[in-house]
N, C-alpha and C positions, 0 to 999 in steps of 0.2 A: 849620160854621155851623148854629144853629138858628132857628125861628123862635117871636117872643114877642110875645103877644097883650096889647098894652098895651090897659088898662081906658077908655080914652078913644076909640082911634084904632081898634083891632083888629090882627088877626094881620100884623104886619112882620118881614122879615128881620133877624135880631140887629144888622148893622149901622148902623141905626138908632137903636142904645140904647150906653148908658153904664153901665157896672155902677159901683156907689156901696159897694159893700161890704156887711158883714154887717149885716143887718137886725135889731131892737129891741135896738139898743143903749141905754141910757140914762145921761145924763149926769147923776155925782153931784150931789146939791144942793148938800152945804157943798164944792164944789169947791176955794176957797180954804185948807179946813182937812187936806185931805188930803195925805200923804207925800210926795215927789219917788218914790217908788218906786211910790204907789198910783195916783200920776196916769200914770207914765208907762205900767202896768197899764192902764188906760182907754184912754189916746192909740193904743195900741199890737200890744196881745195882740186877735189874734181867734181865733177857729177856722176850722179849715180840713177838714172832715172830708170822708171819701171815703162820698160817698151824702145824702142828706138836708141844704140847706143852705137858710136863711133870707135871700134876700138885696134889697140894695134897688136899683134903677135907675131912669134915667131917661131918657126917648122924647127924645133931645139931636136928634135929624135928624128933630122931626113936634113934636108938640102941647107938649114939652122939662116932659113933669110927671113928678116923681118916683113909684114905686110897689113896692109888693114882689112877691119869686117867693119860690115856695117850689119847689129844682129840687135834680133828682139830681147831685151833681155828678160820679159815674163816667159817668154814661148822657145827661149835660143833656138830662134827661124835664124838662120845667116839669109841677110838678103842681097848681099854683098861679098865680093871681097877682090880688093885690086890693091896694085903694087903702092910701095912707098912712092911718095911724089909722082902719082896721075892723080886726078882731080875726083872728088868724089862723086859715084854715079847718083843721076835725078832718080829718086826714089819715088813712085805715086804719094801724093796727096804729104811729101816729107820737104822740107827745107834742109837740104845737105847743110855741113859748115863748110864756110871759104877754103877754098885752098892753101891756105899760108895761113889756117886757124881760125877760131873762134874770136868773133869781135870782143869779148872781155877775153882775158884768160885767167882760169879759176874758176870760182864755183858763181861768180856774178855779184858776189859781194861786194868785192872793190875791182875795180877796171883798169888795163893796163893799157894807156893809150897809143897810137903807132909810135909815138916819139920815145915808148918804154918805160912813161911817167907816170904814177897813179895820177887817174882821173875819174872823168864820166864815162870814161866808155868812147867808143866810137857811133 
């Protein structure tokens, strides 16, 4: 168990919170024009990396507001944690993701380009 300093309430025992998954995801625009294979890309693929994770929660047993961390996940160090929509803070020696998401969205298999259309990527 660790403990995680929701932006509203202050430092509570993790029990307290709900983890909500990986953080700035972004849902295609032309959603209805995308593939059965590019949606289920979206619905489905996250990352799961060992170290460095983007994630979002929320205070379900106190103030029940969603918020992001930014936590190690070999070590659950939170090094982070700021509200929905502020910008993600410079991390030493880390590359935050953009504000408005991840250049692919999904796991980087297939790439959802700004226009919402499977592609390369951006």
């Amino acid at each position: 168990m660790f403990v995680i300093s929701c932006p509203w309430c202050g430092p509570r025992e993790q029990r307290e919170f709900s983890y909500g998954g990986e953080a700035h995801i972004v849902r295609p625009r032309n959603a209805d024009e995308l593939t059965d294979e590019a949606w289920a890309d979206y619905l489905f693929m996250r990352k799961n990396p060992k170290g460095l994770h983007y994630e979002r929660w929320v205070h379900s047993h106190g103030c029940r507001r969603w918020f992001n961390v930014a936590r190690n996940t070999a070590t659950d160090e939170i090094l982070a944690v700021y509200r929905m929509g502020e910008a993600p803070p410079d991390l030493p020696g880390q590359q935050p993701p953009t504000p408005c998401g991840e250049p692919a969205i999904g796991s980087g298999n297939k790439a959802i380009d700004a226009d919402g259309l499977t592609g390369t990527g951006r």
